[in-house]
BALOBA-1460 file (C-alpha; in Angstrom, 3 decimals):
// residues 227
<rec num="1" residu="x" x="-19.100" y="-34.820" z="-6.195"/>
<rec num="2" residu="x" x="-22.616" y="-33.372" z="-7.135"/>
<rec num="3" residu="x" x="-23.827" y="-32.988" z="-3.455"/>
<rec num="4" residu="x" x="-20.494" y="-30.960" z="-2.383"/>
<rec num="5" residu="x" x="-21.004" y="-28.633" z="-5.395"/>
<rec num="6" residu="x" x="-25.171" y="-28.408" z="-4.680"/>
<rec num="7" residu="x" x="-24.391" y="-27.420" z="-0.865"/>
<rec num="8" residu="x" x="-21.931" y="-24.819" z="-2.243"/>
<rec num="9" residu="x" x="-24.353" y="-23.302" z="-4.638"/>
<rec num="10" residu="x" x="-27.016" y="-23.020" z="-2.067"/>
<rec num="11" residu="x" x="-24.939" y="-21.451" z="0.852"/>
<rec num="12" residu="x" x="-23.275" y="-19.190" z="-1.841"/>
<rec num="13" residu="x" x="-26.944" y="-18.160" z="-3.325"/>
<rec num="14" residu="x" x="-28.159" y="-17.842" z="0.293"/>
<rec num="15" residu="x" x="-25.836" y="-15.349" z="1.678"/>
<rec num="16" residu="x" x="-25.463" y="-13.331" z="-1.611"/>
<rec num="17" residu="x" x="-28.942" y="-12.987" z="-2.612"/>
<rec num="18" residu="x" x="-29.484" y="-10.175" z="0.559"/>
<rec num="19" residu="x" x="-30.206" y="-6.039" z="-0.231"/>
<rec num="20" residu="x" x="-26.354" y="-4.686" z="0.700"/>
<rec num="21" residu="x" x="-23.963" y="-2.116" z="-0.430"/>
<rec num="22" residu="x" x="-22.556" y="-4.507" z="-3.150"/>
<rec num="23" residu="x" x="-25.876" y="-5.508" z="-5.026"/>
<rec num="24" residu="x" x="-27.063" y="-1.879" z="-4.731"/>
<rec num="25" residu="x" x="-24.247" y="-0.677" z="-6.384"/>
<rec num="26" residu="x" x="-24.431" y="-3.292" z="-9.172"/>
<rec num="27" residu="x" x="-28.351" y="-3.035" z="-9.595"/>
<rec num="28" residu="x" x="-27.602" y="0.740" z="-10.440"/>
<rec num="29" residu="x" x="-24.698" y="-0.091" z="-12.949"/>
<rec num="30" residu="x" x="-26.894" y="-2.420" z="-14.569"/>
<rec num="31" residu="x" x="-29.793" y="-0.218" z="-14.989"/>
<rec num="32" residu="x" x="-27.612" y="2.851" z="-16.247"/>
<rec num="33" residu="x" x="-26.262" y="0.219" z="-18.733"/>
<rec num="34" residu="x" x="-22.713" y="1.417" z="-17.340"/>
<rec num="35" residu="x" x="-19.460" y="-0.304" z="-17.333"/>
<rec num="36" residu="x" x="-21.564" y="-3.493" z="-16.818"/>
<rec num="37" residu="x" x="-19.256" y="-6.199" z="-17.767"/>
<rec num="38" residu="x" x="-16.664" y="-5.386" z="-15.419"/>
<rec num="39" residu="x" x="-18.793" y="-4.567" z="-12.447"/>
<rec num="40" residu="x" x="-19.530" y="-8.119" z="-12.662"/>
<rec num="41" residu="x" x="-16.626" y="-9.394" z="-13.217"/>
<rec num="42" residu="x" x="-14.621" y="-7.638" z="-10.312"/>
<rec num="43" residu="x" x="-17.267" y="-8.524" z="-7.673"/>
<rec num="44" residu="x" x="-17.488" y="-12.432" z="-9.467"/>
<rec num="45" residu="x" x="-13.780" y="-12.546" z="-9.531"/>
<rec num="46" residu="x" x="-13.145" y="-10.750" z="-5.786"/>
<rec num="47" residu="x" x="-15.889" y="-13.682" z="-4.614"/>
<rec num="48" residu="x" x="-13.892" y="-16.217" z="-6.236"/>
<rec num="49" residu="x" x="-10.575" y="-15.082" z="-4.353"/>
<rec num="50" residu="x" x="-12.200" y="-14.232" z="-0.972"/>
<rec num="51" residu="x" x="-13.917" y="-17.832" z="-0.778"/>
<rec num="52" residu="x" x="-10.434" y="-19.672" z="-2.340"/>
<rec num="53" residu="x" x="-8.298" y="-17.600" z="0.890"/>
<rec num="54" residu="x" x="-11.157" y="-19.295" z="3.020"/>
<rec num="55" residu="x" x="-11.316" y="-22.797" z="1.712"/>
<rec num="56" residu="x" x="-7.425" y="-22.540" z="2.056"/>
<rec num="57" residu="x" x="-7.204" y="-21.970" z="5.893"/>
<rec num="58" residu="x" x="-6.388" y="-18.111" z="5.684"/>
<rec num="59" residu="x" x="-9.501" y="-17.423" z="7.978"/>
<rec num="60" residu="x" x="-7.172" y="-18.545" z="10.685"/>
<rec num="61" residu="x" x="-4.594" y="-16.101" z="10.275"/>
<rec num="62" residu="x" x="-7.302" y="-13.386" z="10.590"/>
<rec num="63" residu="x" x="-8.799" y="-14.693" z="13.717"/>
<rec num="64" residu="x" x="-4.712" y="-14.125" z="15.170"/>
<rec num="65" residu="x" x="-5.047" y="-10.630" z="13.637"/>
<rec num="66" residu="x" x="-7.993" y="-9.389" z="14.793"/>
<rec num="67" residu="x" x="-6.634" y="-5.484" z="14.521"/>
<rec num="68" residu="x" x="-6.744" y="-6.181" z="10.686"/>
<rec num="69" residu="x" x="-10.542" y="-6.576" z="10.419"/>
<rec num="70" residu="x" x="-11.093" y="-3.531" z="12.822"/>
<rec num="71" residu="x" x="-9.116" y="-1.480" z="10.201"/>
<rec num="72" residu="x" x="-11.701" y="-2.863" z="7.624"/>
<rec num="73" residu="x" x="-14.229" y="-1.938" z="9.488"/>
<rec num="74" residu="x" x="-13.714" y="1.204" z="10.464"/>
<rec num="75" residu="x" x="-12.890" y="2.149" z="6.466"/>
<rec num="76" residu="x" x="-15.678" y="0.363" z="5.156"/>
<rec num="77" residu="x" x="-17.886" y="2.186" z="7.536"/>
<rec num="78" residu="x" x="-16.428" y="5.773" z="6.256"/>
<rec num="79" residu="x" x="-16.530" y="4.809" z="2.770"/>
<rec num="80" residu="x" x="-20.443" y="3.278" z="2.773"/>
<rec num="81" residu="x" x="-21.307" y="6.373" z="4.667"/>
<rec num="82" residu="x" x="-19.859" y="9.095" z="2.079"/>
<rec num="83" residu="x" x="-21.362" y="7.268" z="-0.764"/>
<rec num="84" residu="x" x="-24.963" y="7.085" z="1.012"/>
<rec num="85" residu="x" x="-24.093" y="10.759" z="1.506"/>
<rec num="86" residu="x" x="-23.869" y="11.337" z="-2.366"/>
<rec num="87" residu="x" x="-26.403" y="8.944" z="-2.981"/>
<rec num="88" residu="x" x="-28.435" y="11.508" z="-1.250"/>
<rec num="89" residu="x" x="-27.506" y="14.711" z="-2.115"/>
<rec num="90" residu="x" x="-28.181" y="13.413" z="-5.826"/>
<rec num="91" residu="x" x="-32.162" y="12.307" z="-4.713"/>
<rec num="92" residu="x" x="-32.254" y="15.670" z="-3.275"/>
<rec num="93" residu="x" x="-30.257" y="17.551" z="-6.230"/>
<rec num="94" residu="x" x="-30.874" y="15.117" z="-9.423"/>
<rec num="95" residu="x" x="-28.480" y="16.523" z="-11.711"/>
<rec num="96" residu="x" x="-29.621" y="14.729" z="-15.021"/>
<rec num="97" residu="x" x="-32.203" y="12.808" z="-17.226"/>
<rec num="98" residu="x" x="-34.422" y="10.071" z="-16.402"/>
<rec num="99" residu="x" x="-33.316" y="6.447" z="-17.867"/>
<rec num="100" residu="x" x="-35.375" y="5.942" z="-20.826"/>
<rec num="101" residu="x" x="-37.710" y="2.618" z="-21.340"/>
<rec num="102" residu="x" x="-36.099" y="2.409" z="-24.715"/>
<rec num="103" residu="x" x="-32.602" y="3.799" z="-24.579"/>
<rec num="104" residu="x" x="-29.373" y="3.819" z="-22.063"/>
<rec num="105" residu="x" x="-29.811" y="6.961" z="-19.436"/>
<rec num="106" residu="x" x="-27.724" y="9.621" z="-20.194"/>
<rec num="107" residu="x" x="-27.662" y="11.207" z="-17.195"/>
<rec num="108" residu="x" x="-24.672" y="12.473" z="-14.767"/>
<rec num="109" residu="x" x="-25.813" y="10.656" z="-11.410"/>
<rec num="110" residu="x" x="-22.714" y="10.215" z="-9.773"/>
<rec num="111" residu="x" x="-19.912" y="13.300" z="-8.360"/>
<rec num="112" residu="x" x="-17.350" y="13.786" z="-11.173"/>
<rec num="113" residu="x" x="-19.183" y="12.632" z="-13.918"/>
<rec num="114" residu="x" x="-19.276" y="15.147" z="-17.136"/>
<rec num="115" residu="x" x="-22.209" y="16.947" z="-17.559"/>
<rec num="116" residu="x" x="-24.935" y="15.571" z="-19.568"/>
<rec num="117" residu="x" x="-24.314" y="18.190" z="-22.992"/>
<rec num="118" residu="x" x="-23.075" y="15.301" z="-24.565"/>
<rec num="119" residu="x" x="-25.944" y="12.849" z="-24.428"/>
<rec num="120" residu="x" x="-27.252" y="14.107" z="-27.621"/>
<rec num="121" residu="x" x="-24.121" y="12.739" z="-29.525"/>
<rec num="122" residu="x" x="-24.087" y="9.568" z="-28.281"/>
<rec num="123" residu="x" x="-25.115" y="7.130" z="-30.352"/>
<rec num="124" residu="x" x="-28.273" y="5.058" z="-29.255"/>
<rec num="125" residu="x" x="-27.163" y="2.026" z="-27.063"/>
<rec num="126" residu="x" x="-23.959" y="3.744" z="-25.583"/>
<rec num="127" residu="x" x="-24.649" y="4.760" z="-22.423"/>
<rec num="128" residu="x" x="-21.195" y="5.443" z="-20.223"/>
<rec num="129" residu="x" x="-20.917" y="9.219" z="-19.335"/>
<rec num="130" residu="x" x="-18.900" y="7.599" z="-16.185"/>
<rec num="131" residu="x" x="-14.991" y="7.085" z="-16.613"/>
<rec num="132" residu="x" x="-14.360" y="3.555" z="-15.997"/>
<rec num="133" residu="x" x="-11.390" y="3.691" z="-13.252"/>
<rec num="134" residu="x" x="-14.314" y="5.753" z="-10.850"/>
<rec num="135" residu="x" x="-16.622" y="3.122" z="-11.069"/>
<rec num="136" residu="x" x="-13.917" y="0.191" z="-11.113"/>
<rec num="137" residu="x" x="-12.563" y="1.881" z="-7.808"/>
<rec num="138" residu="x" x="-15.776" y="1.983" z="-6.100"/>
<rec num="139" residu="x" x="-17.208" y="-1.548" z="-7.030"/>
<rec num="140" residu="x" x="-13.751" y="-2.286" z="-5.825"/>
<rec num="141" residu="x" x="-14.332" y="-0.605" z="-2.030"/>
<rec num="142" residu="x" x="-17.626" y="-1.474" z="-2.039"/>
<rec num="143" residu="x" x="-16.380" y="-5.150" z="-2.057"/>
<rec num="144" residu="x" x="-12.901" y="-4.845" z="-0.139"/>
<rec num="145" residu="x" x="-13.751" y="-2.582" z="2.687"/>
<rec num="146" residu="x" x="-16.795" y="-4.416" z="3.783"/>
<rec num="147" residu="x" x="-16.276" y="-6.662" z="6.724"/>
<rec num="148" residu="x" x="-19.296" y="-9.063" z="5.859"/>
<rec num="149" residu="x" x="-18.052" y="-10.321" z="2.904"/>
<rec num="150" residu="x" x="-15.451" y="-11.252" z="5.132"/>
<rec num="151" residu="x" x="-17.552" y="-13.161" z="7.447"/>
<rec num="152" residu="x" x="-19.598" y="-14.268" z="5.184"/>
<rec num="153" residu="x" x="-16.829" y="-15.650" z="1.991"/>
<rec num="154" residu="x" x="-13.771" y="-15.848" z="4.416"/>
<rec num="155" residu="x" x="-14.985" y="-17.471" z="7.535"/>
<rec num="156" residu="x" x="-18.277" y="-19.110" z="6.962"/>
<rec num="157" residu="x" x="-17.899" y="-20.488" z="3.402"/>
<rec num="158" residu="x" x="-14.359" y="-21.365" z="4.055"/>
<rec num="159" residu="x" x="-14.969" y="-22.983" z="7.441"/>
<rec num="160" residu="x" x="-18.457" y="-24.876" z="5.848"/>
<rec num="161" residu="x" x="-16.064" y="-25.793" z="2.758"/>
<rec num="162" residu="x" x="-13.450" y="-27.588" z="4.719"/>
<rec num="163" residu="x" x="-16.086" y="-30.016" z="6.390"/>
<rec num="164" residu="x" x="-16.553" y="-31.407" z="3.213"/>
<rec num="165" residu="x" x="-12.808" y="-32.417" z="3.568"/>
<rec num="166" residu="x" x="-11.146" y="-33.504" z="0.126"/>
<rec num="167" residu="x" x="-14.384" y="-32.205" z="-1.564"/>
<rec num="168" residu="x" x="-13.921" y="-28.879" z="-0.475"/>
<rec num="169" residu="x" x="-12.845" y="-27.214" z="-3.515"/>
<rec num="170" residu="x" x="-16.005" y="-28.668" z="-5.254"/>
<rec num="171" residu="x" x="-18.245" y="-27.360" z="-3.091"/>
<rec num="172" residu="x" x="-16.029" y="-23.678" z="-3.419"/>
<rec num="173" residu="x" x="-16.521" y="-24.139" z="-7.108"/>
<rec num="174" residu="x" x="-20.271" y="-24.399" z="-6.606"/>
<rec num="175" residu="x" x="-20.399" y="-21.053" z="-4.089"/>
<rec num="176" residu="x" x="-18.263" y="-19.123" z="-6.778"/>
<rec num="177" residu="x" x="-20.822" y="-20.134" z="-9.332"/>
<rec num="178" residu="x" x="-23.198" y="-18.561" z="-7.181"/>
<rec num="179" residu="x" x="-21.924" y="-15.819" z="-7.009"/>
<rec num="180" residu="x" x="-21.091" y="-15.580" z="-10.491"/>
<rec num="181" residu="x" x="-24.628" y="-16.456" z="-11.659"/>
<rec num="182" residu="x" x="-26.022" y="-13.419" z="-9.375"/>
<rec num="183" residu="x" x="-23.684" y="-11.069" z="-10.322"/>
<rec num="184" residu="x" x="-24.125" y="-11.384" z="-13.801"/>
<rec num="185" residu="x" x="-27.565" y="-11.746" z="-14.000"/>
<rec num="186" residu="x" x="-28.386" y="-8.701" z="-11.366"/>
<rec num="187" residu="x" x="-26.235" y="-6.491" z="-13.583"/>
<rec num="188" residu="x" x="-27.151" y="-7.638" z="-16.879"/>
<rec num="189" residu="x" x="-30.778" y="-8.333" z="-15.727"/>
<rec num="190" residu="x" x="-31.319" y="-4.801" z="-14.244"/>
<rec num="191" residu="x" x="-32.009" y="-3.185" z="-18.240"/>
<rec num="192" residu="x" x="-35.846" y="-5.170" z="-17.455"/>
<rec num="193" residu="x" x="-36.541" y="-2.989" z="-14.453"/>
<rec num="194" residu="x" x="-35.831" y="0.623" z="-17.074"/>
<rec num="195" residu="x" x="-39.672" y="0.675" z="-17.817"/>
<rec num="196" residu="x" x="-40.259" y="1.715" z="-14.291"/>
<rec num="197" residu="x" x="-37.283" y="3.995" z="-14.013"/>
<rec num="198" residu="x" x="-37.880" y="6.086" z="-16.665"/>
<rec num="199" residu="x" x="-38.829" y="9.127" z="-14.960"/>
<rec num="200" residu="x" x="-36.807" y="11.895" z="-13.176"/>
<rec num="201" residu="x" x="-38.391" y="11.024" z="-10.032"/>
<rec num="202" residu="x" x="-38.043" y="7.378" z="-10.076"/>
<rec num="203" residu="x" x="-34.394" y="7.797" z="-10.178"/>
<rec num="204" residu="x" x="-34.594" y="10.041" z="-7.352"/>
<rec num="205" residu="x" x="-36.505" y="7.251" z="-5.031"/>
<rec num="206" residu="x" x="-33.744" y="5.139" z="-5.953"/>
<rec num="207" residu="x" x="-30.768" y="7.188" z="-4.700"/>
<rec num="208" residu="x" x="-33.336" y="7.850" z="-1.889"/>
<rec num="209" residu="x" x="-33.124" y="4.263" z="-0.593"/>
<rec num="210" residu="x" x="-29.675" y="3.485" z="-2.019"/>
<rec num="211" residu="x" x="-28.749" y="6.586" z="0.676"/>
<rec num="212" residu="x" x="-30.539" y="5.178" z="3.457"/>
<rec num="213" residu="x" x="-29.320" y="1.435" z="2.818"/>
<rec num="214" residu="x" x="-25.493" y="2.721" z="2.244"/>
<rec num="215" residu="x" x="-25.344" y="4.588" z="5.436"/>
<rec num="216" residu="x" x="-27.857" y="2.249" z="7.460"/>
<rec num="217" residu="x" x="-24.747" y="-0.251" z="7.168"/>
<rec num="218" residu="x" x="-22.053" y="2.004" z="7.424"/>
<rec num="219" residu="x" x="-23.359" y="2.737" z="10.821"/>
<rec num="220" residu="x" x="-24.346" y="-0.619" z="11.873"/>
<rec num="221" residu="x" x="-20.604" y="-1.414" z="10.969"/>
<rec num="222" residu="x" x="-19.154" y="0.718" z="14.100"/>
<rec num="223" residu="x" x="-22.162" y="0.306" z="16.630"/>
<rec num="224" residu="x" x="-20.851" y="-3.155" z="18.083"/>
<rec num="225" residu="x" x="-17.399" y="-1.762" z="17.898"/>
<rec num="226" residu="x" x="-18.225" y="1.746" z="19.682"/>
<rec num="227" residu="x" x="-20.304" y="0.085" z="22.248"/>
């Protein structure tokens, strides 16, 4: 039982562990200190599902569909490419305060969020200035409409999975574990990295290369399927 569960925490810590949409997105939740918990939940929890519809043979039905992961694509691609482009516009037009080395950030980073009048209310420790269904949404997409995570839960965890025959839902327990253990840790983990984001233009460099990054693999998304 233990080697079945080892293999699936390795494979699960070796494809998640990779600079992507997903992490990036989580990385910047943690360090805002924003809606933390359930960023790591949903993409825990949406791991958990994608690599159970995997270990259960549903890779199979995609390969006969293979319109279905074009559509994915194709929205994925549109989606990763507006957020890199508001990723960018905020390095280029920061519209709030630096996160402090010693307090949640109170700053409006992200389109629709209220201005940043309020941060002198807050109480210290309290950092959302974000409504929760915004961010929810977007960790959501961010997970959903990328077509790796289908290659990489869907077909090659579930197809590794079932070679382990009647063990194969021990070594899925061990790849969700995985990716429970990053997600968790990235986001709650982040708050150590706020001593070197605690200026205006730290933040900035941030969005910066969560812009290039975002639409990097938006594009790369379409360029085998326009070619």
């Amino acid at each position: 039982m233990l080697t079945p569960l080892v293999a699936g925490l390795g494979l699960g810590f070796s494809l998640i562990v990779a600079i992507g949409a997903q992490n990036l997105f989580v990385l910047r939740q943690g360090l805002r200190r924003e809606h933390v918990l359930p960023v790591a939940a949903i993409c825990a929890a949406s791991d958990a599902v994608l690599i159970a519809l995997g270990v259960s043979g549903i890779g199979f039905v995609l390969h006969a569909v293979p319109w279905l992961v074009d559509v994915v694509r194709w929205a994925g691609a549109a989606f990763l490419v507006g957020y890199g482009l508001l990723a960018a516009r905020r390095a280029w037009r920061p519209s709030g305060a630096a996160l402090g080395a010693g307090e949640p950030s109170g700053a409006a980073l992200d389109a629709g969020e209220p201005s940043g009048a309020a941060s002198g209310s807050r109480p210290s420790g309290v950092a959302t200035t974000t409504r929760l269904a915004p961010v929810l949404l977007t960790c959501l997409a961010l997970t959903w409409l990328n077509p790796h995570v289908y290659l990489d839960t869907v077909f090659l965890l579930g197809t590794v999975a079932n070679t382990h025959g009647a063990d194969r839902w021990i070594f899925a327990a061990g790849a969700m574990a995985a990716s429970a253990v990053w997600f968790f840790g990235l986001a709650f983990g982040a708050r150590l990295l706020g001593r070197w984001l605690s200026t205006p233009r730290a933040w900035r460099i941030l969005d910066a290369v969560i812009a290039v990054v975002m639409i990097a693999l938006g594009v790369s998304l379409v360029l085998p399927a326009a070619g």
